[in-house]
ROLO-98819 format. One record per residue (C-alpha): z, x negated, y. Coordinates in Angstrom, 2 decimals, always signed. Each point is the difference from the previous one (the first is absolute). Layout:
BEGIN
Z, X, Y
...
END
This chain:
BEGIN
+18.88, -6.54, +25.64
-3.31, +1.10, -0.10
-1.71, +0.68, -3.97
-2.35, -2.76, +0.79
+2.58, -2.35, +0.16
+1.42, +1.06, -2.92
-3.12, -0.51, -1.95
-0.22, -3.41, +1.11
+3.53, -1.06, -1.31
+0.05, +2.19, -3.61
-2.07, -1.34, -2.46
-2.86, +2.94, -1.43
+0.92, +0.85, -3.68
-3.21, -1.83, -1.75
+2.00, -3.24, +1.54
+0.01, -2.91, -2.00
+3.25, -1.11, -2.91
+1.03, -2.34, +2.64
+0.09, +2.22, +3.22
+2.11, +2.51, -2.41
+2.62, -2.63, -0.15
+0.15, -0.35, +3.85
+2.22, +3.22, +0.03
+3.49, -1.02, -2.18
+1.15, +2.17, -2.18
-2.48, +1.42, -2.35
-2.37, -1.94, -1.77
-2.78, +0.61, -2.62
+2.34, -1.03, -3.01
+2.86, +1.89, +1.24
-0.90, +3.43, -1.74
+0.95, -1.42, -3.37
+3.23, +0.75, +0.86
-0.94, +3.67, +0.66
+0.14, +3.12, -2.30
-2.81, +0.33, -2.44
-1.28, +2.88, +1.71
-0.57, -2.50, +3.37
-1.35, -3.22, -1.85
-2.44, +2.49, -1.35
-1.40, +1.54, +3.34
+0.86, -2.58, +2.24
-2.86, -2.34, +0.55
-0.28, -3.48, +2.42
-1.51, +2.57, +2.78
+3.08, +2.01, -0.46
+2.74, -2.88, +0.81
-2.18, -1.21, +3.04
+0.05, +3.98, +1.45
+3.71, -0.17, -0.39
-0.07, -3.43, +2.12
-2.06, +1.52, +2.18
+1.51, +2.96, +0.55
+3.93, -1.78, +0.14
-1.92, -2.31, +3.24
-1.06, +3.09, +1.44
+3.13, +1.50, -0.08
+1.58, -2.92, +1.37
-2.28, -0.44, +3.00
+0.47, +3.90, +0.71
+3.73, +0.34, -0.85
+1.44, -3.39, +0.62
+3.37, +0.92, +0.75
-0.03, +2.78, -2.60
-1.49, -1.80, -2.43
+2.38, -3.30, +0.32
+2.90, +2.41, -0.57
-1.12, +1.56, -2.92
-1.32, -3.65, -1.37
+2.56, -2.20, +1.45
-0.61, -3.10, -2.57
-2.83, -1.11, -2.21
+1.97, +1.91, -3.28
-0.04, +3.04, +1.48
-3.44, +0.10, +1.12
-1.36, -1.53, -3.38
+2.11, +2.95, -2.00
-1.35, +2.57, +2.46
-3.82, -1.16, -0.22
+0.55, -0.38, -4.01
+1.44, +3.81, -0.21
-3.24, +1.38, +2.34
-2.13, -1.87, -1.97
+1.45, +1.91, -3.05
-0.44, +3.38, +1.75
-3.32, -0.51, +1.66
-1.93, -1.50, -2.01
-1.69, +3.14, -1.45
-2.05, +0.53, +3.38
-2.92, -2.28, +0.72
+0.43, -3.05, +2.33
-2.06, +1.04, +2.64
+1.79, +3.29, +0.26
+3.55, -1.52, +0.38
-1.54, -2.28, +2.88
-1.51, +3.42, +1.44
+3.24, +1.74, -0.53
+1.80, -2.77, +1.55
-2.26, +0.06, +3.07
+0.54, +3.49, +0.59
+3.69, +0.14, +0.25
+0.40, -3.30, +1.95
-2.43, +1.49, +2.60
+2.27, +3.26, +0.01
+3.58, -0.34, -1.46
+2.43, -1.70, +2.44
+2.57, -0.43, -2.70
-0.37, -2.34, -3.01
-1.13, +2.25, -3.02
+0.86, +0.19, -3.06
-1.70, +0.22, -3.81
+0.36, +3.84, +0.14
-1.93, +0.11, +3.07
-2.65, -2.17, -1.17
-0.64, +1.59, -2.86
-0.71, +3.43, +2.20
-2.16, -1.72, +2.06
-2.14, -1.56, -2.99
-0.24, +3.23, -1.87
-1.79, +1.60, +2.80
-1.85, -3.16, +0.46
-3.59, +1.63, +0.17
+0.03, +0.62, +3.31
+0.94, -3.62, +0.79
-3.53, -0.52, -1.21
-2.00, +2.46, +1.76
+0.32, +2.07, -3.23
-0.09, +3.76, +0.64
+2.32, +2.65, -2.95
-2.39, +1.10, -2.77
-0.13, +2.88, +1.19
-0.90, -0.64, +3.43
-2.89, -2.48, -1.14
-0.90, +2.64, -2.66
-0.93, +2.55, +2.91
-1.63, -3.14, +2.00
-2.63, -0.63, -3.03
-0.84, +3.82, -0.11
-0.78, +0.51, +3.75
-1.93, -3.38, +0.35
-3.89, +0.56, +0.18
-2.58, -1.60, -1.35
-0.72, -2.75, -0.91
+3.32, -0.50, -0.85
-0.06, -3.97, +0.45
-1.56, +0.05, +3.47
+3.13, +1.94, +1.66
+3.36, -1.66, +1.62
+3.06, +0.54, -2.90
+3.11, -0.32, +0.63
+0.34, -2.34, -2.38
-2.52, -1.19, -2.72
+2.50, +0.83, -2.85
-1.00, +3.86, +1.40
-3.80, -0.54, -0.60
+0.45, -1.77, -3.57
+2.56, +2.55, -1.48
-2.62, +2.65, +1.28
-2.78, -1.82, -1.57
+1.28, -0.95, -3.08
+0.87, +3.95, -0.59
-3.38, +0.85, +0.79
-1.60, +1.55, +3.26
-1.19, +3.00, -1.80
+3.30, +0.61, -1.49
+1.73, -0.37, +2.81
-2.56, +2.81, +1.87
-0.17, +2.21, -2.58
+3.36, +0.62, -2.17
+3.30, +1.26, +2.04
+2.92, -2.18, +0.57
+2.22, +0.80, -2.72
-3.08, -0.97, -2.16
-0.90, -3.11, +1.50
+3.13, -1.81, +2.27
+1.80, -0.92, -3.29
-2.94, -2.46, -0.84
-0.43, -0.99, +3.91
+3.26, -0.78, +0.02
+0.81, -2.06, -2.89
-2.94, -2.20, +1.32
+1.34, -0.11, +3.39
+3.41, -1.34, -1.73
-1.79, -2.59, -1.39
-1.87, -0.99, +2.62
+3.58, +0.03, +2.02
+1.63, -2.25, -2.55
-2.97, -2.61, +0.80
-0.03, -0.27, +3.71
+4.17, -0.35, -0.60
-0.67, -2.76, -2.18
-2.25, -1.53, +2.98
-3.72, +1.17, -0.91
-2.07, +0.80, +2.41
-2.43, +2.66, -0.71
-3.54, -0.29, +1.47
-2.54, +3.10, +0.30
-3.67, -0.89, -0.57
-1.87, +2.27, +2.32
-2.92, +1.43, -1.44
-3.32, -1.84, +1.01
-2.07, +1.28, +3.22
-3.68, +1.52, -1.17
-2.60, -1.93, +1.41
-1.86, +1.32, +3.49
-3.09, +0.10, -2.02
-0.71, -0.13, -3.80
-3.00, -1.46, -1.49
-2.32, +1.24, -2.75
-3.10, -0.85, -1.13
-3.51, +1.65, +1.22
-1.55, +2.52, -2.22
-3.45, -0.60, -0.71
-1.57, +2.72, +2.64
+2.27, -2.43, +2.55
-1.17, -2.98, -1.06
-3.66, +1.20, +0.17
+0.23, +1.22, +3.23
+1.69, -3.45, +1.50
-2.71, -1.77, -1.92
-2.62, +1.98, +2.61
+1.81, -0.84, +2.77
+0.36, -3.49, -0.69
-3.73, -0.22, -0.59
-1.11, +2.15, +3.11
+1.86, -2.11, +2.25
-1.67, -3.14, -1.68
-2.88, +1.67, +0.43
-0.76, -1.10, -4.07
END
């Protein structure tokens, strides 16, 4: 089954309260019953990722899955308990994660493996290591917003740490601060933000100014001699 197809039969994780209850076994209400730690994290975009993911699973491990989850209890328990454990990675990185190892895992994976997969979730997003984008937003020319980044989080860590600082003060100086804005431009486009860079304005072919008097003078007699005034 192609990932189209897929698309068109899970519903997206912004889905409505009543296309979360189209999946049984997990609804909204149902982290109540959770641990503290989950009702706190947990959120309504959380519970329709795990519904989202559990369909996914099914469609790409059906006979796996069916054994693992052979009645309603047992898949209501199991979605409950990842709920619990996943819930302190963003929605849209679960889905992402999820993605990932359908497309490449032929076996049916578990939390563990999951987890690995979200915690080196950046490049599931495009998102280069600090480091790597660290070196990317030193060797860029300028102007800075008119080149092709790897990602914008790249550009925005490098300009909220400052061009000239970035130029002029060695790494051990400088990468801490690039880096802890990189992290928290990372945490954003996990949480589903898309960045945007606003490249710089083009100058104008031709700039106007006003005519100094001499000018003005001097059109004035040519305006007149071809009047013949």
């Amino acid at each position: 089954m192609t990932i189209k197809k897929i698309d068109q039969l899970i519903t997206p994780v912004s889905a409505s309260a009543k296309a979360t209850k189209q999946i049984k076994g997990l609804k909204a209400d149902d982290d109540k019953t959770s641990a503290s730690a989950s009702r706190k994290n947990s959120s309504k975009d959380h519970v329709d990722a795990i519904n989202q993911m559990f369909a996914e699973f099914e469609l790409a491990y059906h006979n796996q899955y069916h054994k693992a989850f052979p009645d309603e209890g047992a898949l209501s328990l199991a979605k409950k308990y990842w709920l619990t454990s996943l819930s302190i990675f963003p929605p849209e990185l679960l889905l992402a994660a999820t993605r990932e190892l359908v497309l490449n895992q032929p076996f049916l994976p578990s939390i563990a493996k999951l987890v690995d997969t979200c915690k080196s979730g950046q490049s599931l997003f495009g998102l280069p290591k600090a480091h790597e984008a660290y070196l990317e937003a030193c060797r860029k020319p300028s102007p800075k917003s008119a080149q092709d980044w790897s990602h914008s989080a790249v550009y925005l860590a490098g300009k909220a740490t400052g061009w000239f600082e970035l130029a002029n003060q060695t790494e051990g100086q400088i990468f801490p601060l690039y880096e802890y804005h990189y992290s928290q431009l990372v945490q954003r486009v996990l949480k589903g933000e898309e960045l945007v860079v606003n490249a710089s304005k083009a100058l104008p072919e031709s700039i106007d100014r006003p005519l100094s008097t001499k000018e003005n003078l001097l059109r004035l007699k040519e305006l007149k001699s071809n009047l013949k005034i």
